[in-house]
C-alpha positions as CSV (number, residue, x, y, z in Angstrom):
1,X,0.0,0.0,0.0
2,X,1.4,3.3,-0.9
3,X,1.7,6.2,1.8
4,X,-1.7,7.9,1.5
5,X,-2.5,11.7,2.7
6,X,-5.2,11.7,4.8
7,X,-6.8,14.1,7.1
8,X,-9.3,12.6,9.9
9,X,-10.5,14.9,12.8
10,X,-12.4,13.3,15.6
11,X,-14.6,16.0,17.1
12,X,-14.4,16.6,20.9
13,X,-18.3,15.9,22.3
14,X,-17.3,14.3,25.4
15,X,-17.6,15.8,29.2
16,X,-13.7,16.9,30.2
17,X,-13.5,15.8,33.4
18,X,-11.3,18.0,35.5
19,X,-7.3,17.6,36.4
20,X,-5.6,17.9,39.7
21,X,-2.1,19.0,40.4
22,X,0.8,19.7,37.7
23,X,-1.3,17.6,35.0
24,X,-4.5,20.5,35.1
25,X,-1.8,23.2,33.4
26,X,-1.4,20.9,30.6
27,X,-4.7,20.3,29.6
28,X,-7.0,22.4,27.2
29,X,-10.8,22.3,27.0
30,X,-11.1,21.1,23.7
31,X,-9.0,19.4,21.1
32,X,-8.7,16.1,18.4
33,X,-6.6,13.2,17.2
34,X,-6.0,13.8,13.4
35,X,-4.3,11.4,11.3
36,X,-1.5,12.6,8.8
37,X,-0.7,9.6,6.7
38,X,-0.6,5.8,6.8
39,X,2.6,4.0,5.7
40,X,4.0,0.6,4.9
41,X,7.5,-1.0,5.6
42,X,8.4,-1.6,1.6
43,X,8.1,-5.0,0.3
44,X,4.8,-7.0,-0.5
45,X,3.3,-8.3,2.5
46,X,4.8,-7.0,5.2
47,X,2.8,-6.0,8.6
48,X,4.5,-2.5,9.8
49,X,4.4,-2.1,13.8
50,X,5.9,1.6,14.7
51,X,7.1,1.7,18.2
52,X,8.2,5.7,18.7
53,X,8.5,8.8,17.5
54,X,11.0,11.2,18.3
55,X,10.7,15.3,17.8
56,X,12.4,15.1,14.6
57,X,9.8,12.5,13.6
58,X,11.9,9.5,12.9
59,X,10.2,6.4,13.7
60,X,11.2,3.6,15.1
61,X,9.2,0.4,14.8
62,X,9.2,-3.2,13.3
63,X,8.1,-5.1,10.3
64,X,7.0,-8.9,10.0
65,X,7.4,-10.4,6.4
66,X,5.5,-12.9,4.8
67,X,7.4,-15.7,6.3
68,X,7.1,-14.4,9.8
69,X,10.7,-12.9,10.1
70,X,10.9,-10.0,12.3
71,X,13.1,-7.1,11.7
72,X,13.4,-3.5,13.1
73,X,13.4,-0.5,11.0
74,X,13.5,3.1,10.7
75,X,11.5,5.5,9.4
76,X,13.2,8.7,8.6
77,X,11.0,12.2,8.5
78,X,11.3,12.6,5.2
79,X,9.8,9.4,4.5
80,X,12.7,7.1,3.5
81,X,13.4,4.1,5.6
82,X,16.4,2.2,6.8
83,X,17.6,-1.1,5.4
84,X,16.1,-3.8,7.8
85,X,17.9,-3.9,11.4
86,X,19.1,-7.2,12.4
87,X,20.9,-7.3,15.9
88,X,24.4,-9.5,15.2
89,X,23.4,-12.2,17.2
90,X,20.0,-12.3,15.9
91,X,20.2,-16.3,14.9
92,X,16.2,-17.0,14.9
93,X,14.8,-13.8,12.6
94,X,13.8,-12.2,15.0
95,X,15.0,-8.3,16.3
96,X,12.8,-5.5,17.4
97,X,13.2,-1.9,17.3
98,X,11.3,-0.6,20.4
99,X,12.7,3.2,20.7
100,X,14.2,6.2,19.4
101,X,15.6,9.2,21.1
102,X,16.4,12.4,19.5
103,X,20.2,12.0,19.2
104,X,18.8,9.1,17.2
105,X,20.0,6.0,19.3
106,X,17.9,3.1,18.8
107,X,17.0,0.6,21.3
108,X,15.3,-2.8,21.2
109,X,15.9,-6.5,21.6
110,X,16.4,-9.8,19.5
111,X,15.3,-13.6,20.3
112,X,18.6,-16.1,20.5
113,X,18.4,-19.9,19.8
114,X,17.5,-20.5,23.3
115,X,14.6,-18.5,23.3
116,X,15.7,-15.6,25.6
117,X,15.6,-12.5,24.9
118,X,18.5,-9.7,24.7
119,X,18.7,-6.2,24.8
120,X,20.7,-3.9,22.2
121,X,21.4,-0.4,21.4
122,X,22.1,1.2,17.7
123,X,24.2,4.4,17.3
124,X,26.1,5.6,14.8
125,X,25.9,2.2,13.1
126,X,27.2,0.3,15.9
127,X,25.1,-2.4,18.0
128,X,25.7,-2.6,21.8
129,X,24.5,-5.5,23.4
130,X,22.3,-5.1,26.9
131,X,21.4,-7.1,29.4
132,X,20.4,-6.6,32.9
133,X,22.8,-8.0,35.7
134,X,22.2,-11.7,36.0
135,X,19.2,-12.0,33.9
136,X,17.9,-14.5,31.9
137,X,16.3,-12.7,29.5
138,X,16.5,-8.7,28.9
139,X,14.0,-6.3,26.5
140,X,14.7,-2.7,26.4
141,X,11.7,-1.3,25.3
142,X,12.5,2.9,25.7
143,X,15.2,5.1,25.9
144,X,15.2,8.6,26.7
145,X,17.6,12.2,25.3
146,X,19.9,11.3,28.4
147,X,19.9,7.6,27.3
148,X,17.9,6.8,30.3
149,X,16.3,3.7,29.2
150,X,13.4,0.9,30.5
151,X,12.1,-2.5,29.8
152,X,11.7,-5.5,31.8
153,X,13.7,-8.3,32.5
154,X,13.1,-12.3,34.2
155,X,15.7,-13.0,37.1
156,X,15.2,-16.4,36.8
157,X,12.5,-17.4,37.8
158,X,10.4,-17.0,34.9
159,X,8.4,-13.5,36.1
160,X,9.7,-11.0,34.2
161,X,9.8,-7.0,36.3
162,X,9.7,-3.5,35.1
163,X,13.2,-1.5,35.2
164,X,14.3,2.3,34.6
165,X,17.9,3.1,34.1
166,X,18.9,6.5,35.0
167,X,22.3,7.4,35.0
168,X,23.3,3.9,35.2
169,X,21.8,3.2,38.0
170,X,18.9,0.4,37.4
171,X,15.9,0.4,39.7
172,X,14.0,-2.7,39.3
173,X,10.1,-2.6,40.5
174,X,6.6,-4.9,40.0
175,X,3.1,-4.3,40.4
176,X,1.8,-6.2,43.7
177,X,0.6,-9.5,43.0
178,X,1.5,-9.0,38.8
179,X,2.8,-12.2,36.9
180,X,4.5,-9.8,34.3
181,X,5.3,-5.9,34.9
182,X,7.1,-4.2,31.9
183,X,8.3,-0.6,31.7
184,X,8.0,1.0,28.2
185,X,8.7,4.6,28.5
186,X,10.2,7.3,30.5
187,X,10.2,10.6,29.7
188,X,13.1,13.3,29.5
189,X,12.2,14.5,33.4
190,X,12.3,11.0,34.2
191,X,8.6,12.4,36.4
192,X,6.9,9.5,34.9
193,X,7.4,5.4,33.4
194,X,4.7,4.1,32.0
195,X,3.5,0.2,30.9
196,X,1.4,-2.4,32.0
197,X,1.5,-5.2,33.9
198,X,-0.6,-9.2,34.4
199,X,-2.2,-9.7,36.9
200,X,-3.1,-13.1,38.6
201,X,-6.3,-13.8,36.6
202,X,-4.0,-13.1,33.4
203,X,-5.7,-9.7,32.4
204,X,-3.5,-7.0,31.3
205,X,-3.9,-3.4,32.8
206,X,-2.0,-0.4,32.1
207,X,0.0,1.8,35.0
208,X,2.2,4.5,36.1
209,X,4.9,5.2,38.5
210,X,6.1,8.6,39.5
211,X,9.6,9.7,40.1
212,X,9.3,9.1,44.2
213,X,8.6,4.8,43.1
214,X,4.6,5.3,43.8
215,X,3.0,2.9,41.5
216,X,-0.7,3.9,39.7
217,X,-3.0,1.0,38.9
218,X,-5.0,-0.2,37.2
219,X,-4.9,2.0,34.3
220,X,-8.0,0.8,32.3
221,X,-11.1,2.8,30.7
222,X,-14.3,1.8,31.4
223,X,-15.8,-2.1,29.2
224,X,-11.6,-2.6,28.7
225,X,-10.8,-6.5,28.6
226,X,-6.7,-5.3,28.7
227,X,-5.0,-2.4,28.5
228,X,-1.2,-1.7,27.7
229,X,0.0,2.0,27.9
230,X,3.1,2.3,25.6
231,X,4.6,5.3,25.3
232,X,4.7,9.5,26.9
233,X,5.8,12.8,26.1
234,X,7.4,15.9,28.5
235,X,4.1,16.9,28.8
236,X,3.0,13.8,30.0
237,X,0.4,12.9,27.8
238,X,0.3,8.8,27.3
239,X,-0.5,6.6,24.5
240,X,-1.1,2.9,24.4
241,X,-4.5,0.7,23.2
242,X,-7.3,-1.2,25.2
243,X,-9.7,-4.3,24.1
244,X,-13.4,-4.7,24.5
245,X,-15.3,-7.5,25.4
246,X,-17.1,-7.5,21.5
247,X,-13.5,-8.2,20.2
248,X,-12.3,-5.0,19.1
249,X,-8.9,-3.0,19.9
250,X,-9.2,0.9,20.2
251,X,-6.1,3.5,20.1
252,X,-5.6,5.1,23.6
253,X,-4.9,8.3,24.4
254,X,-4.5,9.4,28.7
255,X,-3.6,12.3,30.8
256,X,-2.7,11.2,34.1
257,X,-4.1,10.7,36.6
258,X,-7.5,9.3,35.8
259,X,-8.5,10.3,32.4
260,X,-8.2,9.3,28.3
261,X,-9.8,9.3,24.9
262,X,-10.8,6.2,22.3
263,X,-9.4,6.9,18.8
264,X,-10.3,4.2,16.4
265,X,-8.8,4.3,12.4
266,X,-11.7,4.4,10.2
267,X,-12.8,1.3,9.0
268,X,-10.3,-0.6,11.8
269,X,-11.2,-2.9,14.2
270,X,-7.7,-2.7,15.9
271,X,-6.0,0.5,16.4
272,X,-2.8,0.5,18.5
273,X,-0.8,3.7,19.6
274,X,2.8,3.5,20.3
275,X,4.8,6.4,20.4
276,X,3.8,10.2,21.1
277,X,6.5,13.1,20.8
278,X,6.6,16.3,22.4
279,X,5.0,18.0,19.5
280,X,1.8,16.1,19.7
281,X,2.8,13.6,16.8
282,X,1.8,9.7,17.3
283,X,2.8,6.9,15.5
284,X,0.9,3.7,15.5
285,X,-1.0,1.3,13.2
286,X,-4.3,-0.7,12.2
287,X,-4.9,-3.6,11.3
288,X,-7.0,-4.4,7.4
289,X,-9.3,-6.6,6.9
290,X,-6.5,-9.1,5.9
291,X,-5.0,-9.1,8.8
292,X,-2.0,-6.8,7.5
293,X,-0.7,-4.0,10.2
294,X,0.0,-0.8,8.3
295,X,1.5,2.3,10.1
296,X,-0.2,5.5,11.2
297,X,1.3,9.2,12.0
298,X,-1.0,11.0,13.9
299,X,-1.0,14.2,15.9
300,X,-3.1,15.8,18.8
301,X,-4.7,19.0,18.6
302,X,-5.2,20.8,21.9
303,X,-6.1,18.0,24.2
304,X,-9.0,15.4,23.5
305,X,-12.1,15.5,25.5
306,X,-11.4,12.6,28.2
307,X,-14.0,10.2,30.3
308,X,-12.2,9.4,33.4
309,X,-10.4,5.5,34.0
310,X,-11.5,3.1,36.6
311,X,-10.3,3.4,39.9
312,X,-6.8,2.7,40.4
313,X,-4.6,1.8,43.4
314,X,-1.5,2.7,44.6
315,X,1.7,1.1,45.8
316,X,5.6,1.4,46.4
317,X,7.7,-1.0,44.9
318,X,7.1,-4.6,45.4
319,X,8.7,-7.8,43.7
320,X,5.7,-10.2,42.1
321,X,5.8,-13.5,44.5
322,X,2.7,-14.8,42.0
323,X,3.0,-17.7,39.9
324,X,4.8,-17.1,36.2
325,X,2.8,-17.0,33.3
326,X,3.6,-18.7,29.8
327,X,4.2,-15.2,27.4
328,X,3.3,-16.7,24.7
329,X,1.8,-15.1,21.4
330,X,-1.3,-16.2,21.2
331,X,-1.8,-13.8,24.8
332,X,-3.3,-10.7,23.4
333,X,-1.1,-8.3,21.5
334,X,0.5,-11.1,19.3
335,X,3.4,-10.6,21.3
336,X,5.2,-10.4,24.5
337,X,5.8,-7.8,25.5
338,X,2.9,-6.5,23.4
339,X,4.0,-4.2,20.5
């Protein structure tokens, strides 16, 4: 599918329920989600999954061919792409590009023989392999202008935990009573990380964790089946994607702490948004009636109108003593960690 202009404006009707603290400064009465174009990795066949945006609007993301091999890519913001990213060590056909910061680093992870995962970096051509201290398997899923960075990691014992690295110093954390807690984003502050998390009945919920280690949850709007929260800007506005019980998948926009709008691509009955930079531009995708994923860039106009989120609880950090689950792709999201 060629790159197609398109100009979509969801019209704000809903109540704006009101903001507390820092967040109420950076929210307007009124605003919409407009998409800019679609786009497709090139080659006949291929699903395209962008990941992130950064302010330049380079895109990171990744692309499945018609065999099922998985390779991370580039999109540049004048619309040429890279050459497929393949990790060195990538053995199985499988490496992920999971974020992009402005200096232009790229960060993901690649499946070896075994099955585990591993972490890399990409700068200036050169791969740097990652993995946390002692782990078994390592994803780094978001990386920051200061190269602060997060993903998730398993121990050992099969139950993988959120991490943020700041200034080399990594601070591991879990959701109480979560069989998987993953960190996908942190912003330039470092105020916020966002993700999702399992919990014991295998329902996925989105969260949030502030710079003092408090822990928001669950993150889910109202009739959600599973939520993941993927990505933030500096002005803290969060994107991710939510499930209903009729079967469909709906782009989510959220404004901490308890509220978010529904953006659905025309036509789509999955929309997923990834990446959000400080300008207001998303990147994403849906999903055709084949089944093919084809990439979005979006951006936000003022704020959209937002219905508030369930209630949500709070804790500090605490390691997951539940049971591990099986990630495997069939779980919702086609992969995990979802993308």
């Amino acid at each position: 599918m060629k790159p197609k202009q398109i100009l979509i404006s969801i019209l704000a009707v809903l109540f704006v329920f009101p903001l507390m603290g820092t967040f109420a400064q950076q929210a307007a009465n009124s605003g919409s989600i407009e998409v800019i174009t679609t786009f497709d990795y090139p080659g006949t066949g291929n699903s395209t999954l962008p990941q992130k945006i950064n302010e330049r609007g380079d895109i990171v993301g990744v692309f499945i061919d018609s065999l099922g091999v998985t390779r991370a890519f580039v999109r540049f913001s004048n619309g040429s792409f890279s050459a497929p990213i393949v990790d060195p060590n990538d053995t199985v056909g499988f490496t992920e590009g999971r974020g992009i910061n402005n200096p232009g680093t790229v960060c993901g992870d690649y499946a070896a023989s075994d099955g585990n995962s591993h972490g890399f970096f990409l700068s200036g051509g050169t791969f740097t392999e990652y993995d946390v201290p002692g782990a078994v398997s390592t994803v780094v899923l978001g990386i920051n202008d200061a190269a602060s960075f997060t993903g998730g990691f398993d121990p050992g014992s099969g139950i993988f935990q959120g991490y943020v690295s700041v200034g080399g110093t990594i601070t591991s954390f879990s959701v109480p009573g979560a069989i998987l807690t993953l960190a996908y984003e942190t912003n330039n502050s470092n105020e916020l990380v966002v993700g999702y998390y399992i919990d014991s009945s295998g329902i996925l919920h989105g969260y949030f964790r502030n710079t003092n280690g408090a822990l928001h949850f669950p993150i889910d709007p109202s009739g959600s089946t599973a939520t993941v929260l993927f990505g933030l800007n500096d002005r803290n506005w969060v994107v991710g994607r939510y499930a209903d019980s009729p079967g469909a998948t709906h782009g989510l926009f959220f404004v901490p702490p308890n509220s978010f709008f529904t953006f659905d691509y025309p036509g789509s009955t999955f929309t997923s948004l990834n990446g959000i930079n400080d300008k207001g531009f998303i990147c994403g995708r849906y999903v055709d009636a084949s089944g093919i994923a084809h990439g979005i860039i979006a951006r936000v106009r003022g704020t959209p109108p937002t219905n508030a989120a369930g209630p949500e609880m709070k804790a500090f950090n605490s390691p997951s003593l539940a049971t591990p689950l099986n990630p495997s792709p069939s779980t919702w999201g086609d992969a995990m960690p979802a993308r």
